[in-house]
Biopython code that builds the backbone (N, CA, C, O; Angstrom):
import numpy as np
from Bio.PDB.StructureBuilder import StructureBuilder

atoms = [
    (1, "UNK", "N", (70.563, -17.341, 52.654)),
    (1, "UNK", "CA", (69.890, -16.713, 51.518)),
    (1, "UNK", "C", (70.819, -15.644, 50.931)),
    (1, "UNK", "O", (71.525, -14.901, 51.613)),
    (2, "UNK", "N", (70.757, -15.645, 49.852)),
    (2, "UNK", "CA", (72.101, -14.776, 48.641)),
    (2, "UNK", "C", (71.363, -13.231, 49.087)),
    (2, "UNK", "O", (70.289, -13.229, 49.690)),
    (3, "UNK", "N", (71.889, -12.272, 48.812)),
    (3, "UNK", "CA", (71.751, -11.049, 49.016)),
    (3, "UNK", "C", (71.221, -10.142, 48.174)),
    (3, "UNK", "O", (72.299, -9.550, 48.154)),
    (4, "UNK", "N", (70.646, -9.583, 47.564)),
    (4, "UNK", "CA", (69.867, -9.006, 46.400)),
    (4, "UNK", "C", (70.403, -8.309, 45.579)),
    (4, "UNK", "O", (70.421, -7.234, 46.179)),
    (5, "UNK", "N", (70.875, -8.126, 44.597)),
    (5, "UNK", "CA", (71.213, -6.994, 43.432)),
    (5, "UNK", "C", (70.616, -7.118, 42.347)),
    (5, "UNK", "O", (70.138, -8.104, 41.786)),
    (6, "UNK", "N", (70.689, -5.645, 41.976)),
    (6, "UNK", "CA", (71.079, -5.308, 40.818)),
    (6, "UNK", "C", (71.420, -6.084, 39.528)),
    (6, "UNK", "O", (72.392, -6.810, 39.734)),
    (7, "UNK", "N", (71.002, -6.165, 38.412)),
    (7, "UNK", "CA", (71.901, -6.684, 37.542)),
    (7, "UNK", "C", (72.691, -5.758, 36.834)),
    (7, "UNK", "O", (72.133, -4.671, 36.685)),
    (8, "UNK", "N", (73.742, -5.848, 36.385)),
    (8, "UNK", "CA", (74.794, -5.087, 36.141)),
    (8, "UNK", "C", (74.407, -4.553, 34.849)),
    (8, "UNK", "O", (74.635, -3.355, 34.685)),
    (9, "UNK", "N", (73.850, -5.215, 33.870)),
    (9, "UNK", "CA", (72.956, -4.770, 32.637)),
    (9, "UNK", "C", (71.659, -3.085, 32.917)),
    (9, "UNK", "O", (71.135, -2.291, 32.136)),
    (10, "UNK", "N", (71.646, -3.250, 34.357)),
    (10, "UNK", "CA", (70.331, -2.232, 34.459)),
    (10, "UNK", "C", (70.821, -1.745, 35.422)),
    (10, "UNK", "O", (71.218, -2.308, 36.442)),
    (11, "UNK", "N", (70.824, 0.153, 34.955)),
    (11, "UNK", "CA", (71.150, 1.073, 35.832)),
    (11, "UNK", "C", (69.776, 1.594, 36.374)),
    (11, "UNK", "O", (68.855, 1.840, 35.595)),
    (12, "UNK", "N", (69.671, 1.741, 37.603)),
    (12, "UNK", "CA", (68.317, 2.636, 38.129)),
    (12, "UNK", "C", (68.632, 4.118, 38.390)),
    (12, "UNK", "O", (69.528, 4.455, 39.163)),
    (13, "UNK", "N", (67.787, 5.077, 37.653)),
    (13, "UNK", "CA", (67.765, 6.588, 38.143)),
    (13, "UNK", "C", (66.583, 7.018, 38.612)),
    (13, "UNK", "O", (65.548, 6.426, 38.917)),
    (14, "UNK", "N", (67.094, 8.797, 38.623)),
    (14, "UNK", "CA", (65.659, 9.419, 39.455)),
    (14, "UNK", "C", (65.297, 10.414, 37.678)),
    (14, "UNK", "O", (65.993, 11.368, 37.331)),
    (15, "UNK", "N", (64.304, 9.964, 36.976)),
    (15, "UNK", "CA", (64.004, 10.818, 35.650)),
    (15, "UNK", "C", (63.207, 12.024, 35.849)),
    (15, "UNK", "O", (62.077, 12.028, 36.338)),
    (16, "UNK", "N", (63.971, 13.233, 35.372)),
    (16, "UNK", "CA", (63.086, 14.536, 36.067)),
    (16, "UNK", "C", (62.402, 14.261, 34.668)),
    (16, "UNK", "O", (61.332, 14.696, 35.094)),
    (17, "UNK", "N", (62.205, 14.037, 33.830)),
    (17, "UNK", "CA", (60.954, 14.427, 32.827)),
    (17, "UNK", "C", (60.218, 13.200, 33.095)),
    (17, "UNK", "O", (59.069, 13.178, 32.655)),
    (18, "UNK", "N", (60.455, 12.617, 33.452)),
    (18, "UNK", "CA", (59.004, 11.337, 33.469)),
    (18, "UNK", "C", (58.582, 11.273, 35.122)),
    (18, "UNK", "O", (57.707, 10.519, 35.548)),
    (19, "UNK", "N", (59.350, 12.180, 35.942)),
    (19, "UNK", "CA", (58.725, 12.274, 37.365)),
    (19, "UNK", "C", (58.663, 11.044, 38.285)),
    (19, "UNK", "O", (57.839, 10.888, 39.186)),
    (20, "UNK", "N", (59.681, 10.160, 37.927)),
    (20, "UNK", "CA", (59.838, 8.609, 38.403)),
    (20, "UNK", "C", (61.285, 8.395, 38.537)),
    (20, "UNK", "O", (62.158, 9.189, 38.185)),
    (21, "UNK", "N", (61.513, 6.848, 39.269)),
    (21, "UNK", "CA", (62.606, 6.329, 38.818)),
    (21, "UNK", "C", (62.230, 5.827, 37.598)),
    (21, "UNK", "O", (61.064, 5.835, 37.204)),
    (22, "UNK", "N", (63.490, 5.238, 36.766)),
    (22, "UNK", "CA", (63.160, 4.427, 35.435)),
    (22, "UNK", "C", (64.491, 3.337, 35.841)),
    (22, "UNK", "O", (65.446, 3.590, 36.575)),
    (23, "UNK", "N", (64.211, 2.137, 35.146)),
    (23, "UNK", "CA", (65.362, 1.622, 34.912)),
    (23, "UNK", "C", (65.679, 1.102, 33.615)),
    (23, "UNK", "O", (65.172, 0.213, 32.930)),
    (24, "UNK", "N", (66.901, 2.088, 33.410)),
    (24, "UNK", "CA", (67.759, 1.794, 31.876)),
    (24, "UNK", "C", (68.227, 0.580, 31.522)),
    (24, "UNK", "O", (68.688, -0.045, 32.478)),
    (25, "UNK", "N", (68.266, 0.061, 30.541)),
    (25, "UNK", "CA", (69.460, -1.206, 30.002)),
    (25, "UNK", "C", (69.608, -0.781, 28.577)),
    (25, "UNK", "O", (69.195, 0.304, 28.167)),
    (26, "UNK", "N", (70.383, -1.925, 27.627)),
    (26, "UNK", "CA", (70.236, -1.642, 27.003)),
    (26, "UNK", "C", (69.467, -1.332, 25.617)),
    (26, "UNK", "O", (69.704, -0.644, 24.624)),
    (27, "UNK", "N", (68.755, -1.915, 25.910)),
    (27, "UNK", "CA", (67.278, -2.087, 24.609)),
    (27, "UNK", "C", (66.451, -0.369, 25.288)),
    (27, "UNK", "O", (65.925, 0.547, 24.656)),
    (28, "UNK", "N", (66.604, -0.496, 26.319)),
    (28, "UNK", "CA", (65.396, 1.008, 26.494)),
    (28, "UNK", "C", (65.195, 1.658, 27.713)),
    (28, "UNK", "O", (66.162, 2.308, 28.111)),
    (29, "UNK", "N", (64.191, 1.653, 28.413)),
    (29, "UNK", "CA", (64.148, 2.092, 29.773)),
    (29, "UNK", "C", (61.972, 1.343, 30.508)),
    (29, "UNK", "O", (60.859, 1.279, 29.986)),
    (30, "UNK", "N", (62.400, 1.093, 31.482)),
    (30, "UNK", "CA", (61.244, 0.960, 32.385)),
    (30, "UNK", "C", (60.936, 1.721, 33.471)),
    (30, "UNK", "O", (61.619, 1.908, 34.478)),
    (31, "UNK", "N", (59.714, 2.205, 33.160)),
    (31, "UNK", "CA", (59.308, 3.415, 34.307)),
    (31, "UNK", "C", (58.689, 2.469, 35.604)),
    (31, "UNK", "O", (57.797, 1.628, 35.710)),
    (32, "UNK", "N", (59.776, 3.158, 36.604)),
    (32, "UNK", "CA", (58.845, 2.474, 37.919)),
    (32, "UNK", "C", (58.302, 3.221, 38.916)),
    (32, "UNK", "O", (58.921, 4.127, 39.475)),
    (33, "UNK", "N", (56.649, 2.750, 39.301)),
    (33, "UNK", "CA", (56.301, 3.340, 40.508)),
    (33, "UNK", "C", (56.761, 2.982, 42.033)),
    (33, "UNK", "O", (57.099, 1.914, 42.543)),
    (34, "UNK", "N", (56.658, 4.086, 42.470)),
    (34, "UNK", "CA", (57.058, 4.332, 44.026)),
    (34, "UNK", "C", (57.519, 3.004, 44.711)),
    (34, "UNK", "O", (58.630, 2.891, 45.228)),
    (35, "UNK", "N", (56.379, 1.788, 44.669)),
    (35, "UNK", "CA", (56.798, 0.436, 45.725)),
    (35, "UNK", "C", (58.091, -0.288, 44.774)),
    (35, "UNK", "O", (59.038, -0.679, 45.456)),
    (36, "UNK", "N", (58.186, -0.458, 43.535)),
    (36, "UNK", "CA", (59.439, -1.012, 42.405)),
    (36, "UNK", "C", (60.070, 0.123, 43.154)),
    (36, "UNK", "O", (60.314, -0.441, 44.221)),
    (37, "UNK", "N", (60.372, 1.002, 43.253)),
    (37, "UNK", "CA", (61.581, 2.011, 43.298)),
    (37, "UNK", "C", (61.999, 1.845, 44.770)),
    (37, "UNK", "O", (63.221, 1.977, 44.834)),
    (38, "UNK", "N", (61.591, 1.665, 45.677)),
    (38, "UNK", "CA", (61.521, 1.482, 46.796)),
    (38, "UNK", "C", (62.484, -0.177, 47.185)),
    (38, "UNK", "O", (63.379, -0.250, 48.027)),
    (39, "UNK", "N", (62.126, -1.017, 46.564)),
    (39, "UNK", "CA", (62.670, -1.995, 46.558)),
    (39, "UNK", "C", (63.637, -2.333, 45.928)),
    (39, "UNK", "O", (64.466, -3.084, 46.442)),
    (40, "UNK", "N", (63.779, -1.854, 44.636)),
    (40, "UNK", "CA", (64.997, -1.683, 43.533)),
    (40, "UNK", "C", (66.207, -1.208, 44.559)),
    (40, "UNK", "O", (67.114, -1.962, 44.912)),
    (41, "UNK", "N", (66.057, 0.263, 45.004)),
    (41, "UNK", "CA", (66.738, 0.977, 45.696)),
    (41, "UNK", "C", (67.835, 0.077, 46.427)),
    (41, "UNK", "O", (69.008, 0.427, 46.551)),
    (42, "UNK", "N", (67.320, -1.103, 46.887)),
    (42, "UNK", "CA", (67.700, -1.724, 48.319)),
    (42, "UNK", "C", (68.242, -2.622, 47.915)),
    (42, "UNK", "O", (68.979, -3.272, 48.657)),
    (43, "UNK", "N", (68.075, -2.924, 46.729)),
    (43, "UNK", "CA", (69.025, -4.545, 45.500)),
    (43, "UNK", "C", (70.675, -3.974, 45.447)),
    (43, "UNK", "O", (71.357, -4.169, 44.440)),
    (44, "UNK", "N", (71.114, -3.385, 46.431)),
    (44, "UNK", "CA", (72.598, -3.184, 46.111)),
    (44, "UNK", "C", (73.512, -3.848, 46.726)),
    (44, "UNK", "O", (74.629, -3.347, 46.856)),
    (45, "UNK", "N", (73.161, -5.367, 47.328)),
    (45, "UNK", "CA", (74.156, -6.140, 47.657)),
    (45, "UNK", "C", (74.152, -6.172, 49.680)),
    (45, "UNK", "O", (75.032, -6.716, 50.348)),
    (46, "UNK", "N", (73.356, -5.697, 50.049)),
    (46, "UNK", "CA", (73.485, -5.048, 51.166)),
    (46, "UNK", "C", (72.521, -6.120, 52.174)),
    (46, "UNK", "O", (72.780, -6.563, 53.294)),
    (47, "UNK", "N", (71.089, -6.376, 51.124)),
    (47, "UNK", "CA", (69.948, -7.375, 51.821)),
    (47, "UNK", "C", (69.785, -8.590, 51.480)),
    (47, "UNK", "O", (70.437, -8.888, 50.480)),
    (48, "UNK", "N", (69.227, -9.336, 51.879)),
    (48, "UNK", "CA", (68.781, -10.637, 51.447)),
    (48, "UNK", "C", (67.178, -10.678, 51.992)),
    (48, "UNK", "O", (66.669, -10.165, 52.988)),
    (49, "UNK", "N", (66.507, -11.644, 50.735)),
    (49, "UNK", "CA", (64.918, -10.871, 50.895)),
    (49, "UNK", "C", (64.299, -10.883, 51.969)),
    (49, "UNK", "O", (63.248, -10.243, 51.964)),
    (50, "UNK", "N", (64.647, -11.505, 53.111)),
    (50, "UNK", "CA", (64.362, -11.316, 54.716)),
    (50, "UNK", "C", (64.214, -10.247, 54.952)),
    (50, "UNK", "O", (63.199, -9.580, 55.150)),
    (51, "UNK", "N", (65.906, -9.871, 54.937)),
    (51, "UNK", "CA", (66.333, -8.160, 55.448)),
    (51, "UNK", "C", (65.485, -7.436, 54.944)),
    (51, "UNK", "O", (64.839, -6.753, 55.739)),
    (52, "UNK", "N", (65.120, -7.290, 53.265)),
    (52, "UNK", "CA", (64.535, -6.217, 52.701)),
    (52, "UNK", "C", (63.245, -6.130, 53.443)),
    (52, "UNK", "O", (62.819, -5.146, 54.048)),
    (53, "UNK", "N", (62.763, -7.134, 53.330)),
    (53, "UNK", "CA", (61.078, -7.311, 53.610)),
    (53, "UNK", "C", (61.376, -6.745, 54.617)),
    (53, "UNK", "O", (60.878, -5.620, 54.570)),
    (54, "UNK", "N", (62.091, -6.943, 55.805)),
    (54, "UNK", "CA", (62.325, -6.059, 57.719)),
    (54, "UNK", "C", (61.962, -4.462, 57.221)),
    (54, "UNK", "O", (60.956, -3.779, 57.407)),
    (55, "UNK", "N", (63.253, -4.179, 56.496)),
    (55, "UNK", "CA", (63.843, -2.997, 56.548)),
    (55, "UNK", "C", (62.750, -2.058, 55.696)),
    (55, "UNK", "O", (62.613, -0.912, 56.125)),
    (56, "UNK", "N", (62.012, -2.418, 54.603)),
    (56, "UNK", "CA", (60.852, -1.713, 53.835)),
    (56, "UNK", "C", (59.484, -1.900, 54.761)),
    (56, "UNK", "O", (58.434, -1.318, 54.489)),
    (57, "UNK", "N", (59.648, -2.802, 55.904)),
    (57, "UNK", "CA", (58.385, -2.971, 56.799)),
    (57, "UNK", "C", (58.718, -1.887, 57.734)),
    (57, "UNK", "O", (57.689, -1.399, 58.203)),
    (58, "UNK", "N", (59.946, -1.263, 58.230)),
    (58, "UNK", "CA", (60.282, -0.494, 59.338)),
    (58, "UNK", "C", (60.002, 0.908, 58.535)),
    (58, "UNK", "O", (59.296, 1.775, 59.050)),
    (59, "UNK", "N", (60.499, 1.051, 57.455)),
    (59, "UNK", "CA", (61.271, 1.965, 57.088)),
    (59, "UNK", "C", (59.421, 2.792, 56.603)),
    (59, "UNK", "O", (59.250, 3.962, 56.946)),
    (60, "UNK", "N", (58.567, 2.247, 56.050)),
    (60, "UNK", "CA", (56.980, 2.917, 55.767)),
    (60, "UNK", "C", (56.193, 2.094, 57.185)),
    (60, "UNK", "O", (55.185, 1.638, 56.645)),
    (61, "UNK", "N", (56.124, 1.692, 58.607)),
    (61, "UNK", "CA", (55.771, 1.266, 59.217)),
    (61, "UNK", "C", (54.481, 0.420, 58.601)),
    (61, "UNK", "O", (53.296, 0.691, 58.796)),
    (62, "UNK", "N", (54.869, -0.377, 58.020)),
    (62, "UNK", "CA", (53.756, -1.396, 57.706)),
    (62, "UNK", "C", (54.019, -2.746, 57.490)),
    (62, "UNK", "O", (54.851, -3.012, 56.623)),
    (63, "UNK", "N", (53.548, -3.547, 58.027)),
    (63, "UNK", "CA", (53.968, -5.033, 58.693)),
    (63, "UNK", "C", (52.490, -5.756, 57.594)),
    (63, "UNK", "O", (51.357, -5.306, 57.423)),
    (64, "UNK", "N", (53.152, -6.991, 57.045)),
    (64, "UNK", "CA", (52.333, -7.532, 56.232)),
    (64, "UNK", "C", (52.188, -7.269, 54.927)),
    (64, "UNK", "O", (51.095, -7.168, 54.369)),
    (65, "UNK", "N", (53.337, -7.143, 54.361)),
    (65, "UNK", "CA", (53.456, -6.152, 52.913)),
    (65, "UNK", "C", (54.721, -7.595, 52.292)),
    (65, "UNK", "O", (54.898, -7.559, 51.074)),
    (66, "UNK", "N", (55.457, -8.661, 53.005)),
    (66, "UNK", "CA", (55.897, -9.545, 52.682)),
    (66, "UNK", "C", (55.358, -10.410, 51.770)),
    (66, "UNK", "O", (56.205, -10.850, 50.992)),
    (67, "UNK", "N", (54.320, -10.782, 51.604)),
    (67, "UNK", "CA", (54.028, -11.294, 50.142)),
    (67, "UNK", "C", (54.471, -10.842, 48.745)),
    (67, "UNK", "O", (55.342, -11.259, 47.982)),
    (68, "UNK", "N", (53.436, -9.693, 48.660)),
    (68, "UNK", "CA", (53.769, -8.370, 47.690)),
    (68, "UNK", "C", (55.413, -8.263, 47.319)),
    (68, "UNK", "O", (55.672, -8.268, 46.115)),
    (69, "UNK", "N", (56.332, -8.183, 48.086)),
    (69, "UNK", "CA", (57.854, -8.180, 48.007)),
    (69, "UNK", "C", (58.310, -9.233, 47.584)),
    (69, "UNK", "O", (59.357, -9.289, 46.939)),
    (70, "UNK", "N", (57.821, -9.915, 47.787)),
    (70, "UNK", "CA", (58.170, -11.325, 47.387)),
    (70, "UNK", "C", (57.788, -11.649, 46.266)),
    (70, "UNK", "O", (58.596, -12.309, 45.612)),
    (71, "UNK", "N", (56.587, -11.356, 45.690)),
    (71, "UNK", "CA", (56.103, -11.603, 44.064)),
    (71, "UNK", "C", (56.672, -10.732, 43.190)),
    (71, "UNK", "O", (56.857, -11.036, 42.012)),
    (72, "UNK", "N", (57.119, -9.136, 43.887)),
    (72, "UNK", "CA", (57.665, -8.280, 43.186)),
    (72, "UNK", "C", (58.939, -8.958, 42.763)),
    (72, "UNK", "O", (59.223, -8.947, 41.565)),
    (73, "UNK", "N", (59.794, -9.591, 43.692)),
    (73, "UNK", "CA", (61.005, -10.088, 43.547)),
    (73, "UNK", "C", (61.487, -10.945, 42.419)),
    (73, "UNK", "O", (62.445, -10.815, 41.656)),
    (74, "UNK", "N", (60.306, -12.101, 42.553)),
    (74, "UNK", "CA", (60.221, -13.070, 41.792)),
    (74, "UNK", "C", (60.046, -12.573, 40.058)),
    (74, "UNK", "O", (60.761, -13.018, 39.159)),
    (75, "UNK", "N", (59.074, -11.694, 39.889)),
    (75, "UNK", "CA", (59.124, -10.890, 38.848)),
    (75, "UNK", "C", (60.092, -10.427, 38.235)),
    (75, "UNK", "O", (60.261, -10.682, 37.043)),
    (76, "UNK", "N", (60.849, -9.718, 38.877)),
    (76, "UNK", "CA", (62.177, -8.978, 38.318)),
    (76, "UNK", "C", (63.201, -9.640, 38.458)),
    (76, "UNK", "O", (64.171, -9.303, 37.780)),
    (77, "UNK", "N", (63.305, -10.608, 39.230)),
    (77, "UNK", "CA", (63.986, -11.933, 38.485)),
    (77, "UNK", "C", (63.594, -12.486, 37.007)),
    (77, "UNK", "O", (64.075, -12.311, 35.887)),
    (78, "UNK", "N", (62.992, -12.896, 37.288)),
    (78, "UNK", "CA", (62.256, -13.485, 35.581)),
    (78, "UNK", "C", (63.075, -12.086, 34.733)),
    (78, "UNK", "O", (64.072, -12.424, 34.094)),
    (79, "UNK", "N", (62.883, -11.286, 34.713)),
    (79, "UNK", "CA", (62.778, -10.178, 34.042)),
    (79, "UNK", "C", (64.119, -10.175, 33.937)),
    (79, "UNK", "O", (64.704, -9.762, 32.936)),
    (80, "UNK", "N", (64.681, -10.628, 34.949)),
    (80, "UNK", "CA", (66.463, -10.269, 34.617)),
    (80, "UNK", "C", (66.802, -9.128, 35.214)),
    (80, "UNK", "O", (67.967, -8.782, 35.015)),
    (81, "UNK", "N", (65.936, -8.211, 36.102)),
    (81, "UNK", "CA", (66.909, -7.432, 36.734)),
    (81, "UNK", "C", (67.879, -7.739, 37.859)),
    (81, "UNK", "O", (68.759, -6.922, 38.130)),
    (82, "UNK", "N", (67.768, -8.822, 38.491)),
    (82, "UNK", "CA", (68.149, -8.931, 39.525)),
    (82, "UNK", "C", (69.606, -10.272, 39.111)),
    (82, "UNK", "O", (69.411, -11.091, 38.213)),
    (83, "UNK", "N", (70.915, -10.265, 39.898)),
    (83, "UNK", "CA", (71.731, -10.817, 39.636)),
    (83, "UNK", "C", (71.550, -12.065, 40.586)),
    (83, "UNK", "O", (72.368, -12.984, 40.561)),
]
sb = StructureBuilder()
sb.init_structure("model")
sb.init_model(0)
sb.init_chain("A")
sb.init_seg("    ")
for serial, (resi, resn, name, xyz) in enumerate(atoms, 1):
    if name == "N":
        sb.init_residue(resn, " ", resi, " ")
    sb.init_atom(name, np.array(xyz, "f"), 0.0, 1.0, " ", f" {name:<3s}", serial, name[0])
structure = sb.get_structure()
C-alpha cells in the first residue's frame, strides 16, 4: 500500500485568526476541524493508511475509529488533496 501525502498544490497551517488548521491552495483556503487536522498532519510520506489508522488509534487511545479514516481518506482524495 502507497504511503500518504500531501498534494503538493495544498499547504496545511496552524491559522491564529480562524483558531484552526486551514488548508491553502491556490483558489483559497479550507478550514479544518481537529480529526481532518489530525490526519492531514500524518499525509507526509511517512504512513500508509494501515500505519495511520495504528498510529491515530495509539496516539488518542481509541481503537475502532478505522472506518471514519478511511472515508475521511477517500474524500480528500476525490478532493485532490492527497498525492
Amino acid at each position: 500500500m502507497s504511503k500518504l501525502k500531501l498534494n503538493r498544490l495544498f499547504r496545511m497551517q496552524w491559522e491564529e485568526a480562524q483558531q484552526c488548521h486551514v488548508l491553502l491552495y491556490p483558489e483559497g483556503m479550507v478550514q479544518l476541524n481537529q480529526p481532518a487536522s489530525e490526519i492531514l498532519k500524518r499525509c507526509d510520506g511517512r504512513f500508509n493508511q494501515e500505519e495511520l489508522i495504528a498510529d491515530l488509534e495509539a496516539a488518542f487511545n481509541q481503537q475502532g475509529i478505522g472506518g471514519e479514516i478511511t472515508n475521511f481518506l477517500q474524500e480528500a482524495n476525490r478532493l485532490g488533496w492527497l498525492e
